[in-house]
mmCIF file of the N, C-alpha and C atoms, coordinates in Angstrom:
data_MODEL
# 
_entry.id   MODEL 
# 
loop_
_atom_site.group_PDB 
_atom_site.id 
_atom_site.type_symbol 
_atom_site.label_atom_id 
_atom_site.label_alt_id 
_atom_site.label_comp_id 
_atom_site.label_asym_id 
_atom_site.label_entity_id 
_atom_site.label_seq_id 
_atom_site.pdbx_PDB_ins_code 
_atom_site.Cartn_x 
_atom_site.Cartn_y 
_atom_site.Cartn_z 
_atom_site.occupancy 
_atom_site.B_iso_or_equiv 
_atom_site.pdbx_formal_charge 
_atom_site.auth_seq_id 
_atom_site.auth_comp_id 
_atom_site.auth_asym_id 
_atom_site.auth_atom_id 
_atom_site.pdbx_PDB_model_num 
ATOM 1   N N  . UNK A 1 1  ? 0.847   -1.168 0.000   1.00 0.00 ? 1  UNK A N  1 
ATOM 2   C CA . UNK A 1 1  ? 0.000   0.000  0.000   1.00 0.00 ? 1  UNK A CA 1 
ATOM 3   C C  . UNK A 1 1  ? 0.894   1.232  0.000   1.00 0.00 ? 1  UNK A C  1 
ATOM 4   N N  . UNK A 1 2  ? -0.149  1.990  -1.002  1.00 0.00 ? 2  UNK A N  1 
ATOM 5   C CA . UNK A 1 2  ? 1.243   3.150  -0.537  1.00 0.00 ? 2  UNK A CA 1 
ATOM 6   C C  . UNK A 1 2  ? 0.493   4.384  0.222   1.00 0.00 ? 2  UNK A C  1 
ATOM 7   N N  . UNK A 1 3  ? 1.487   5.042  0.827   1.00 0.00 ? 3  UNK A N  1 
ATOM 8   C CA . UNK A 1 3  ? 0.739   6.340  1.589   1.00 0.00 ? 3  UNK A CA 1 
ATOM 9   C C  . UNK A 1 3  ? 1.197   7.259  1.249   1.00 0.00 ? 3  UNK A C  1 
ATOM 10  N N  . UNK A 1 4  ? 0.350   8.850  0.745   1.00 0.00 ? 4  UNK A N  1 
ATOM 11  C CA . UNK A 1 4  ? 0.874   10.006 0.081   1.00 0.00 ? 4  UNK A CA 1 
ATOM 12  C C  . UNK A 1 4  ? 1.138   11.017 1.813   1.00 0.00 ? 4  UNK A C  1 
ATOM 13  N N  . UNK A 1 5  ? 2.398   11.200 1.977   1.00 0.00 ? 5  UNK A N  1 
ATOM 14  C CA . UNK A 1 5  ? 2.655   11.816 2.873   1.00 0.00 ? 5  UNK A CA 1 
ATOM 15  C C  . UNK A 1 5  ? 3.517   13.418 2.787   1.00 0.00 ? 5  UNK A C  1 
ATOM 16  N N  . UNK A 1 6  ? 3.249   14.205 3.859   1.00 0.00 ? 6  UNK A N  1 
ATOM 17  C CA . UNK A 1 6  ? 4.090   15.158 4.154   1.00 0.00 ? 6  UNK A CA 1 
ATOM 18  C C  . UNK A 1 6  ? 4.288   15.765 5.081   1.00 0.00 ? 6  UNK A C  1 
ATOM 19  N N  . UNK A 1 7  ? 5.393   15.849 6.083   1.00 0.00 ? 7  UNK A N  1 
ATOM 20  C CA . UNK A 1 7  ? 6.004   16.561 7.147   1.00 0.00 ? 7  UNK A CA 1 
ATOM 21  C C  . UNK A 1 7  ? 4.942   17.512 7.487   1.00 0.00 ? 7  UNK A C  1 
ATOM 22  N N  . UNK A 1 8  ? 4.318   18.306 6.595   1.00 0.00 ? 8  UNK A N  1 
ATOM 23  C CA . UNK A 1 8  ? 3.663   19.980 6.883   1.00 0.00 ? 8  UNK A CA 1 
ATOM 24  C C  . UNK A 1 8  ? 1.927   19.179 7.276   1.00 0.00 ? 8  UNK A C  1 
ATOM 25  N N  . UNK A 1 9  ? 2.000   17.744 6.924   1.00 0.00 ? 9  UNK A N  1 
ATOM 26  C CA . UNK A 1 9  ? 0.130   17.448 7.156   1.00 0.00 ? 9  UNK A CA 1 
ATOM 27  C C  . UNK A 1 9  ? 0.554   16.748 9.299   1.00 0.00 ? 9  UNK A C  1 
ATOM 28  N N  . UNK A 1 10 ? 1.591   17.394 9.753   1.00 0.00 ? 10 UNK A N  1 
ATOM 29  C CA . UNK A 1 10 ? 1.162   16.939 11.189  1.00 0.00 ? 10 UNK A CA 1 
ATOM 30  C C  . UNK A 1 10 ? 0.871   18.474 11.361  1.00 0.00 ? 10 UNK A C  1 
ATOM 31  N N  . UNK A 1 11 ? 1.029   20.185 10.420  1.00 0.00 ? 11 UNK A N  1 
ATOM 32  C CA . UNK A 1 11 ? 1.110   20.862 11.303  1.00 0.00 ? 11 UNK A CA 1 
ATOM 33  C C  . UNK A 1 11 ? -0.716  21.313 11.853  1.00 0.00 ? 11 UNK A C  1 
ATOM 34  N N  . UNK A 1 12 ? -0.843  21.888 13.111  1.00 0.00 ? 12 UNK A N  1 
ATOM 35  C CA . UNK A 1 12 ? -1.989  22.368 13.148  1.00 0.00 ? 12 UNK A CA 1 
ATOM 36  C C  . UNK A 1 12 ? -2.013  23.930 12.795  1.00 0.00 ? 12 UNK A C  1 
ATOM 37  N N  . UNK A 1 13 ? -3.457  23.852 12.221  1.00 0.00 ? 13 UNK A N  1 
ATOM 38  C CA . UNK A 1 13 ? -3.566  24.682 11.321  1.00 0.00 ? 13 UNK A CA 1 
ATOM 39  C C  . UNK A 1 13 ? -4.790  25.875 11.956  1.00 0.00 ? 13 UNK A C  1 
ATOM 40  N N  . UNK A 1 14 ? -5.631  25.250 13.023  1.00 0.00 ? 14 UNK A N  1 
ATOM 41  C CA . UNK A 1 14 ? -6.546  25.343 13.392  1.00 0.00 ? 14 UNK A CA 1 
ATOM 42  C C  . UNK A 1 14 ? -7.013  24.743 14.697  1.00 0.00 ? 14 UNK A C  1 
ATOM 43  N N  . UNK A 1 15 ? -8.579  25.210 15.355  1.00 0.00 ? 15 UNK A N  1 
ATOM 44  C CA . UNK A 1 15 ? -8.643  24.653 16.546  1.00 0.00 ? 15 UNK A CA 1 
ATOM 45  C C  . UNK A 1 15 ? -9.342  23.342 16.662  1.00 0.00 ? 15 UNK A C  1 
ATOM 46  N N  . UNK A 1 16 ? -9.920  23.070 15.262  1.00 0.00 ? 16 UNK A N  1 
ATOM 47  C CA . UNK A 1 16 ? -10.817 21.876 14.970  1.00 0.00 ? 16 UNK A CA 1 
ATOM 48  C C  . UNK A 1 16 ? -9.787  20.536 15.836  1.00 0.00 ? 16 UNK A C  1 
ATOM 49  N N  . UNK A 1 17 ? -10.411 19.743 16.541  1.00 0.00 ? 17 UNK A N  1 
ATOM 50  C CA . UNK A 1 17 ? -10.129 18.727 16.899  1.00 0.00 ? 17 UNK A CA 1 
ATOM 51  C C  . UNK A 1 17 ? -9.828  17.678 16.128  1.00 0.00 ? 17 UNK A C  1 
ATOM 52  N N  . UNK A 1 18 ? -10.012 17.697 14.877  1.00 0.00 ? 18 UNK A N  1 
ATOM 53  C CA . UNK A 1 18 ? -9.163  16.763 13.710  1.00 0.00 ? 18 UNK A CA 1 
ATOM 54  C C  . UNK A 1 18 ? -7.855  17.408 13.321  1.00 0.00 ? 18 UNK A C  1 
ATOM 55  N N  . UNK A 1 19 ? -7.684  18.441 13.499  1.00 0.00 ? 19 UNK A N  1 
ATOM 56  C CA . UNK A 1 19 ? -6.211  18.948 13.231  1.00 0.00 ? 19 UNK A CA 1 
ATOM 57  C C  . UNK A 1 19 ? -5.917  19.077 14.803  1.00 0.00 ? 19 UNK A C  1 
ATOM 58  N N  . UNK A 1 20 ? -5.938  18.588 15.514  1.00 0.00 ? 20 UNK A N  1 
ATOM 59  C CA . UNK A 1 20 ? -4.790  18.246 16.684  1.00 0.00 ? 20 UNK A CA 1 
ATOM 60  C C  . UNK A 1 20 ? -4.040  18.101 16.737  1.00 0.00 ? 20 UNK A C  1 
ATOM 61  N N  . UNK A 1 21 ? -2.818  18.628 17.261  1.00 0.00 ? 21 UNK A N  1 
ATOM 62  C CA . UNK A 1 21 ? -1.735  17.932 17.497  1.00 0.00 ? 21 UNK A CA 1 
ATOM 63  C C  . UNK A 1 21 ? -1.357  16.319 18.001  1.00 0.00 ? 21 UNK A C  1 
ATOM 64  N N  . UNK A 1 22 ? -0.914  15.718 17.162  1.00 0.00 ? 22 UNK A N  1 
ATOM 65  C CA . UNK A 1 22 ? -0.445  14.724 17.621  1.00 0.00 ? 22 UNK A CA 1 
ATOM 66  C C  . UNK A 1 22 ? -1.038  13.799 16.928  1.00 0.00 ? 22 UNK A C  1 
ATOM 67  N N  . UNK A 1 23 ? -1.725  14.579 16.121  1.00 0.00 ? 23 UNK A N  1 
ATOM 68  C CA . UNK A 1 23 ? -3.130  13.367 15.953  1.00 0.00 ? 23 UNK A CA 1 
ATOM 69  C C  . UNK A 1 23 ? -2.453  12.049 14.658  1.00 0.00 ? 23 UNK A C  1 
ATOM 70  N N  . UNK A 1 24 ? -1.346  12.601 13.971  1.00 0.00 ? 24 UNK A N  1 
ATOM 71  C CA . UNK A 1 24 ? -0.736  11.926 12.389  1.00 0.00 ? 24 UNK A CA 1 
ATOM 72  C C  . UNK A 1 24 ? 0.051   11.384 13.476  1.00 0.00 ? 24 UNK A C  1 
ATOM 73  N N  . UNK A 1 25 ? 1.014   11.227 14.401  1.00 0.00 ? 25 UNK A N  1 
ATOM 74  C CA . UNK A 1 25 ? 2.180   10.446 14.747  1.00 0.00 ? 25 UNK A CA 1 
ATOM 75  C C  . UNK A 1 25 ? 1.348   9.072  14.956  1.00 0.00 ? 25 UNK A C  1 
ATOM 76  N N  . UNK A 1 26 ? 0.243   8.560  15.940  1.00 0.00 ? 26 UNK A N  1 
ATOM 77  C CA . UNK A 1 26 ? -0.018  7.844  15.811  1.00 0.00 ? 26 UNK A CA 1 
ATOM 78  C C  . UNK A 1 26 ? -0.468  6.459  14.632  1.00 0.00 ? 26 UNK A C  1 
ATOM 79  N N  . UNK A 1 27 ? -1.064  7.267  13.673  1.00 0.00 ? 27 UNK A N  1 
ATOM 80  C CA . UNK A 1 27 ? -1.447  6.591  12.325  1.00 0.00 ? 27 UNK A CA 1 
ATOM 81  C C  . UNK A 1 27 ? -0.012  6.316  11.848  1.00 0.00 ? 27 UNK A C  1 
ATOM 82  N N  . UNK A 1 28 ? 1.222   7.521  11.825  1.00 0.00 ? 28 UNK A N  1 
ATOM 83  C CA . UNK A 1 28 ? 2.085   6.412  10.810  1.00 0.00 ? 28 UNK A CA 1 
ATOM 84  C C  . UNK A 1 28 ? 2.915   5.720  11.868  1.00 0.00 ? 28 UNK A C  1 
ATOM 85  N N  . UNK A 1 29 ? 3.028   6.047  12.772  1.00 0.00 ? 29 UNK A N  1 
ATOM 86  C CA . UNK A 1 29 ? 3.526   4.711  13.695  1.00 0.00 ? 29 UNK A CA 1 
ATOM 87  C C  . UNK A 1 29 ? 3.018   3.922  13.473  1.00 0.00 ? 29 UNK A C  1 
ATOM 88  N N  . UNK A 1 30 ? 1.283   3.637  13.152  1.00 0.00 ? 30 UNK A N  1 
ATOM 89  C CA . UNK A 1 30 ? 0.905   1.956  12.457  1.00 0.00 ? 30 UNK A CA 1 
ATOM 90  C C  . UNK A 1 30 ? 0.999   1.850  11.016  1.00 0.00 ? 30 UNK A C  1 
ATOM 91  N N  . UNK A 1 31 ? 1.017   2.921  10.688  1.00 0.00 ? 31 UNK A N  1 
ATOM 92  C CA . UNK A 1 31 ? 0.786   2.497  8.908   1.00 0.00 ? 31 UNK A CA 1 
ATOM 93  C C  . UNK A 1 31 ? 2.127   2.145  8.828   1.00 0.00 ? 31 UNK A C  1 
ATOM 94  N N  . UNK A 1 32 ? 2.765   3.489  8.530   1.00 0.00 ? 32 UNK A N  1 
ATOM 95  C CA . UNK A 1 32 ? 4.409   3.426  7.686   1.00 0.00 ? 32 UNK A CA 1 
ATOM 96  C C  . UNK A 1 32 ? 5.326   2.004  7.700   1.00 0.00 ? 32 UNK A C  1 
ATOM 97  N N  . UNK A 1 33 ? 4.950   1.000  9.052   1.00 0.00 ? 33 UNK A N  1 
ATOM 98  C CA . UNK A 1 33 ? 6.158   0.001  8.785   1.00 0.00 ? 33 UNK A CA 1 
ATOM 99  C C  . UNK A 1 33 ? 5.455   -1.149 7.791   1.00 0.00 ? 33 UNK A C  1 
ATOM 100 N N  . UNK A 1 34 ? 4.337   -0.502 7.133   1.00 0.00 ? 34 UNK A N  1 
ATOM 101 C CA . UNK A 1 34 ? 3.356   -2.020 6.110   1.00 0.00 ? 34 UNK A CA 1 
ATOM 102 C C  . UNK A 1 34 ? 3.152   -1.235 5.054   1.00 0.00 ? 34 UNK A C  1 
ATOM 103 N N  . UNK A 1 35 ? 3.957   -0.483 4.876   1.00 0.00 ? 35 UNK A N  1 
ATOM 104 C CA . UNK A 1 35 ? 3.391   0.799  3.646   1.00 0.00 ? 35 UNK A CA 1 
ATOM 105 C C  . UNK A 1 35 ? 4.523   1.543  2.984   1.00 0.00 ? 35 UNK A C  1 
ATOM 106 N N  . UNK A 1 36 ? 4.600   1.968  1.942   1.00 0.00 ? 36 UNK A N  1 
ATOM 107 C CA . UNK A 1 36 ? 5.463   2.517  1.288   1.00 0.00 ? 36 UNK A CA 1 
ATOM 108 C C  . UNK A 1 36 ? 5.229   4.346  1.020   1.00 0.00 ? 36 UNK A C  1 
ATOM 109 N N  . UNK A 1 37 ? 6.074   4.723  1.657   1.00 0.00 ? 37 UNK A N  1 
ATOM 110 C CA . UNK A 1 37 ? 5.374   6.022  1.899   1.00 0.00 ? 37 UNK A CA 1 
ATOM 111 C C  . UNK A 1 37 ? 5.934   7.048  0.395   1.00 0.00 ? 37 UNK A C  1 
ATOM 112 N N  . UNK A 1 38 ? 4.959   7.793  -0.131  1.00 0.00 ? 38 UNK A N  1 
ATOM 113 C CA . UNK A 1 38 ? 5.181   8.569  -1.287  1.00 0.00 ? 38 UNK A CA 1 
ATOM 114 C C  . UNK A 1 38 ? 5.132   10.107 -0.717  1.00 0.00 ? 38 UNK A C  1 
ATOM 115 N N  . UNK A 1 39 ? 5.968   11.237 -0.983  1.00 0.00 ? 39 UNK A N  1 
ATOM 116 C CA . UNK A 1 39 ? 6.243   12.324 -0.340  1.00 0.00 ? 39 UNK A CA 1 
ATOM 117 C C  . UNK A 1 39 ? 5.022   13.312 -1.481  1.00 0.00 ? 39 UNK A C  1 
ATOM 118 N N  . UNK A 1 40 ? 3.740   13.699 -0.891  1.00 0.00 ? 40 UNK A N  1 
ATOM 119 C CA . UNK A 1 40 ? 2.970   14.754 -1.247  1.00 0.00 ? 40 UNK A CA 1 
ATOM 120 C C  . UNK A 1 40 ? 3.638   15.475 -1.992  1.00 0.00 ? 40 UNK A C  1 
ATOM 121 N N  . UNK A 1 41 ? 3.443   16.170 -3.197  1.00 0.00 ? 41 UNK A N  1 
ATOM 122 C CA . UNK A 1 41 ? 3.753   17.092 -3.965  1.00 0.00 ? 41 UNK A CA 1 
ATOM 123 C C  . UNK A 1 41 ? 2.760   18.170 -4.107  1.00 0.00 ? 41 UNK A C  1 
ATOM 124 N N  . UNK A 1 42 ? 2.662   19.245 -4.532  1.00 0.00 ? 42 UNK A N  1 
ATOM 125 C CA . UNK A 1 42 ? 1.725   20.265 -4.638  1.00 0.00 ? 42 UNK A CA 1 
ATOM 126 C C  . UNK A 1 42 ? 0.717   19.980 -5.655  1.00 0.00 ? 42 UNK A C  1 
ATOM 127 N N  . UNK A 1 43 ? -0.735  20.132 -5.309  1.00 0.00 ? 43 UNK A N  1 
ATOM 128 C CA . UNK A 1 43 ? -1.870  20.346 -6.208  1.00 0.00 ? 43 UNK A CA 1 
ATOM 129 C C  . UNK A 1 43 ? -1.805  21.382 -7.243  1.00 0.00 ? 43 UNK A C  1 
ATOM 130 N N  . UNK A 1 44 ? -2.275  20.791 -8.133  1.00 0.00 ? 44 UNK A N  1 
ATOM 131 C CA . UNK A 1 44 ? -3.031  21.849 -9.269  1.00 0.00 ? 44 UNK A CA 1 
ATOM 132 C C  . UNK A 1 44 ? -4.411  21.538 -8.860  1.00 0.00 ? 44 UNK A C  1 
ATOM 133 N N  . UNK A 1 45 ? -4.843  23.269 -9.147  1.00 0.00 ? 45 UNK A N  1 
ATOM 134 C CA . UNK A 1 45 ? -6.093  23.780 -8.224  1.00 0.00 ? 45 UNK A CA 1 
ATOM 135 C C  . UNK A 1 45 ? -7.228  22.430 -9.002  1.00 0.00 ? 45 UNK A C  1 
ATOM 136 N N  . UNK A 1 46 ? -7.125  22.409 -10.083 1.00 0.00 ? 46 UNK A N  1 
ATOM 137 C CA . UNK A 1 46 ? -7.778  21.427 -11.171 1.00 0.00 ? 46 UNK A CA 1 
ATOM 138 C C  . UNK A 1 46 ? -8.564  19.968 -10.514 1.00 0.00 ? 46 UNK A C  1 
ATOM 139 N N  . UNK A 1 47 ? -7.208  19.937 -9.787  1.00 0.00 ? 47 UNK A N  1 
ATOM 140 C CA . UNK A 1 47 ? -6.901  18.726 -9.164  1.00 0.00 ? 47 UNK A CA 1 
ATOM 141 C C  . UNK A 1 47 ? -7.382  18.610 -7.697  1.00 0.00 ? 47 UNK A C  1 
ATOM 142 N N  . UNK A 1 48 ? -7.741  19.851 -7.391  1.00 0.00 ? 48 UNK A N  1 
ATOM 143 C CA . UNK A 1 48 ? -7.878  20.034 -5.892  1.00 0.00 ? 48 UNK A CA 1 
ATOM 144 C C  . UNK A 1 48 ? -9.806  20.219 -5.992  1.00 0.00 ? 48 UNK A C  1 
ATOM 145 N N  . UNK A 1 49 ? -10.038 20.690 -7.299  1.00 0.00 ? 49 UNK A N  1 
ATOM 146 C CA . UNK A 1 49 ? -11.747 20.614 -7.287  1.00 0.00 ? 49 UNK A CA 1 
ATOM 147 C C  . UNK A 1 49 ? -12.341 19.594 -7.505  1.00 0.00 ? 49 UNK A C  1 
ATOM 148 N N  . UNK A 1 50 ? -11.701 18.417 -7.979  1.00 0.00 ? 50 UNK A N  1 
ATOM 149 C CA . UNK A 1 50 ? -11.798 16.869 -8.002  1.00 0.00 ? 50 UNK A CA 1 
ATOM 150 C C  . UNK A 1 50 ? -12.478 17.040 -6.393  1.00 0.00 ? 50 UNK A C  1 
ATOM 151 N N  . UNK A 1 51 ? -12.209 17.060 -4.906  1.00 0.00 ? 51 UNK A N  1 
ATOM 152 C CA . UNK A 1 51 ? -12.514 16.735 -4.567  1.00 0.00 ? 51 UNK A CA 1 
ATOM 153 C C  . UNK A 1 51 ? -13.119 18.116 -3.321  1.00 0.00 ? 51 UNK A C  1 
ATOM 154 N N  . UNK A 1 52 ? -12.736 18.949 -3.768  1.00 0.00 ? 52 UNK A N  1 
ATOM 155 C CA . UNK A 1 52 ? -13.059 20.479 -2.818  1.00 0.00 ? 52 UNK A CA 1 
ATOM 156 C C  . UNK A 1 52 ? -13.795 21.129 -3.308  1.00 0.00 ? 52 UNK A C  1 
ATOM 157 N N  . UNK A 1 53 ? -14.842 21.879 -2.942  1.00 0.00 ? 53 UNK A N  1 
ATOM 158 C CA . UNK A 1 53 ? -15.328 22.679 -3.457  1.00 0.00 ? 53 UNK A CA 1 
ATOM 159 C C  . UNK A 1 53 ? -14.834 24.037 -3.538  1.00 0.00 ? 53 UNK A C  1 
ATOM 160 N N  . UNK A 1 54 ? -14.806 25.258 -4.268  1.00 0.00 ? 54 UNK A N  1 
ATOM 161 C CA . UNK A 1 54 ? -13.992 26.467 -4.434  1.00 0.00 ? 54 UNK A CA 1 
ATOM 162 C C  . UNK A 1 54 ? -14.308 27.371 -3.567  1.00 0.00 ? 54 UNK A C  1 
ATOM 163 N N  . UNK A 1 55 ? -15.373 27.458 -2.692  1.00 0.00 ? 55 UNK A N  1 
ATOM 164 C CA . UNK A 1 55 ? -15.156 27.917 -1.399  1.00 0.00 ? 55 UNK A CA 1 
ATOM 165 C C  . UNK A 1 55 ? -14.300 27.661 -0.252  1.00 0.00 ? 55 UNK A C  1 
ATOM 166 N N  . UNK A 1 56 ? -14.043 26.354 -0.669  1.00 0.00 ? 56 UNK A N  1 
ATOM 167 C CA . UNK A 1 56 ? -13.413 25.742 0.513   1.00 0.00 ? 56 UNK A CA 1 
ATOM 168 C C  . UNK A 1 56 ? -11.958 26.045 0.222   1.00 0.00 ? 56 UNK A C  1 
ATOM 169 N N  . UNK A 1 57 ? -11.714 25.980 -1.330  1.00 0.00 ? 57 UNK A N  1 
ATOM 170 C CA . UNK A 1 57 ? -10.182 26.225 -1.814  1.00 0.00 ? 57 UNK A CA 1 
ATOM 171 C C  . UNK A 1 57 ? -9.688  27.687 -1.527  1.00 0.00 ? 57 UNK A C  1 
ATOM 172 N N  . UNK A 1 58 ? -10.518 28.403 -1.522  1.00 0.00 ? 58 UNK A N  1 
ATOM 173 C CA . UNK A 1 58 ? -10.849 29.937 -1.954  1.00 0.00 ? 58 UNK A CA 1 
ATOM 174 C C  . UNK A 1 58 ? -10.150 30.419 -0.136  1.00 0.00 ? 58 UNK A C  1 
ATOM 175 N N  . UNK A 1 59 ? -11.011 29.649 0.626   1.00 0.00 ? 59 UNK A N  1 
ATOM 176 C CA . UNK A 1 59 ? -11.198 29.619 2.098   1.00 0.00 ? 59 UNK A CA 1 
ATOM 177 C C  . UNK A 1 59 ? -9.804  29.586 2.676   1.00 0.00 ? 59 UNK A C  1 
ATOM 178 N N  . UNK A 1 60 ? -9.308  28.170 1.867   1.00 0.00 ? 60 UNK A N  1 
ATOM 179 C CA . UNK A 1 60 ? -7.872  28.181 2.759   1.00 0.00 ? 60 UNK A CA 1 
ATOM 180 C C  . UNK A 1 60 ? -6.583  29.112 2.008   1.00 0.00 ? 60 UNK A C  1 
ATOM 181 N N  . UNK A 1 61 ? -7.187  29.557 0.804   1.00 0.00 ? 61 UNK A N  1 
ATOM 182 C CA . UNK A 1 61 ? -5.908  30.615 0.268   1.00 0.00 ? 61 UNK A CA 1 
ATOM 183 C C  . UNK A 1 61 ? -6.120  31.915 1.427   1.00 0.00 ? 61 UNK A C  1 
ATOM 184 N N  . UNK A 1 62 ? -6.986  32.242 1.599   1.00 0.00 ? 62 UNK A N  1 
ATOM 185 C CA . UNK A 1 62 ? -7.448  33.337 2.263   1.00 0.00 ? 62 UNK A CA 1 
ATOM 186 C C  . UNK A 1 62 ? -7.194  33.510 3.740   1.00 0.00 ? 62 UNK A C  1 
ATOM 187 N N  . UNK A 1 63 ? -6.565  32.086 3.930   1.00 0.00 ? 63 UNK A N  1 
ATOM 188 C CA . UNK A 1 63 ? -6.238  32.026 5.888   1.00 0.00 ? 63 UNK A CA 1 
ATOM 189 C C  . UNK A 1 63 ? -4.700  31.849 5.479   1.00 0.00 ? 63 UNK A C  1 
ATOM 190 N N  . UNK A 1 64 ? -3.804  32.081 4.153   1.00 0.00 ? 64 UNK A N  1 
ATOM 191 C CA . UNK A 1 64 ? -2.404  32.283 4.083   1.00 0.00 ? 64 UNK A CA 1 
ATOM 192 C C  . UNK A 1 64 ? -2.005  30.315 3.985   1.00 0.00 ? 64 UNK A C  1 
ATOM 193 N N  . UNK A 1 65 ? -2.644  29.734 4.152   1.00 0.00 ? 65 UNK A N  1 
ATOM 194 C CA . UNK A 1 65 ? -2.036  28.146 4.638   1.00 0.00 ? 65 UNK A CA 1 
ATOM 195 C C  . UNK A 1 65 ? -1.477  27.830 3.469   1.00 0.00 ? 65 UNK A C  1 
ATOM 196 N N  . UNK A 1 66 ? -1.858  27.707 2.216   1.00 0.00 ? 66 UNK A N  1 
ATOM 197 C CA . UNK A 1 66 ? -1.377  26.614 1.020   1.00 0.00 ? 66 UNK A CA 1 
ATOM 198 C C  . UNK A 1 66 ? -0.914  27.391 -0.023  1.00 0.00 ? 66 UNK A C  1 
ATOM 199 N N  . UNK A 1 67 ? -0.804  28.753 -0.143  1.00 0.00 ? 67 UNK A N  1 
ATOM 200 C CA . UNK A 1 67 ? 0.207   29.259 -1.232  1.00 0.00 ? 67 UNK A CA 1 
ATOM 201 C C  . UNK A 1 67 ? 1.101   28.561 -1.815  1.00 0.00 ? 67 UNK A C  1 
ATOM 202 N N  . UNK A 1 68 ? 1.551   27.967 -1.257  1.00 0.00 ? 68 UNK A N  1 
ATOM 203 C CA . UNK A 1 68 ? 3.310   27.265 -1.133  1.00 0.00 ? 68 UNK A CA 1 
ATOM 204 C C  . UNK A 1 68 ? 2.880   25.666 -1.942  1.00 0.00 ? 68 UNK A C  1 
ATOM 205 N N  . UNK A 1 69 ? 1.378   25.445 -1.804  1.00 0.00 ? 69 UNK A N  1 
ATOM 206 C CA . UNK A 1 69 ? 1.282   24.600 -2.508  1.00 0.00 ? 69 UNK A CA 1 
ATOM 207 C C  . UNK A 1 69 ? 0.412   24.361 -3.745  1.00 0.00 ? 69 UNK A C  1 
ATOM 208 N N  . UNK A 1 70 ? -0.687  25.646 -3.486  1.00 0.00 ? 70 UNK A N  1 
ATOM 209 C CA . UNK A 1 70 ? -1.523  25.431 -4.615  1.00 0.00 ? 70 UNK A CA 1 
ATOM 210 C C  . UNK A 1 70 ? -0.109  26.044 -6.410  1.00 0.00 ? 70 UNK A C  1 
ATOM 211 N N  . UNK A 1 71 ? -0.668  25.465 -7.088  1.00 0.00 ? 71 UNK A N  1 
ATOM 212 C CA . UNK A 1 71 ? -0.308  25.506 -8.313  1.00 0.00 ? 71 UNK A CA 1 
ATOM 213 C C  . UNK A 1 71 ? -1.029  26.470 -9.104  1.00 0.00 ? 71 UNK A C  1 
# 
């Protein structure tokens, strides 16, 4: 199996209780030693409405977070 990973998806971003801290160390402490891990690369926005809606894309350009990654 492979897993699309990146260093920047443990950071918190927010106060939502799914972006917790701490919350990714656990998962790849079980995944990563049965899994082949693939290092996240940046979206094209194209690619990002596949599964977001453009408020939501619109939303997180606008809180500064994903510059660095949208395309």
């Amino acid at each position: 199996m492979k897993v699309v990973y990146h260093p920047r998806f443990e950071e918190v971003y927010n106060s939502d209780p799914a972006v917790k801290a701490g919350r990714m160390e656990s998962i790849t402490r079980e995944v990563f030693p049965y899994s082949e891990m693939v290092m996240a690369e940046p979206a094209m926005v194209d690619n990002l409405r596949l599964v977001h809606s453009d408020w939501h894309i619109e939303d997180i350009r606008r809180m500064g977070l994903t510059m660095r990654w949208l395309c």
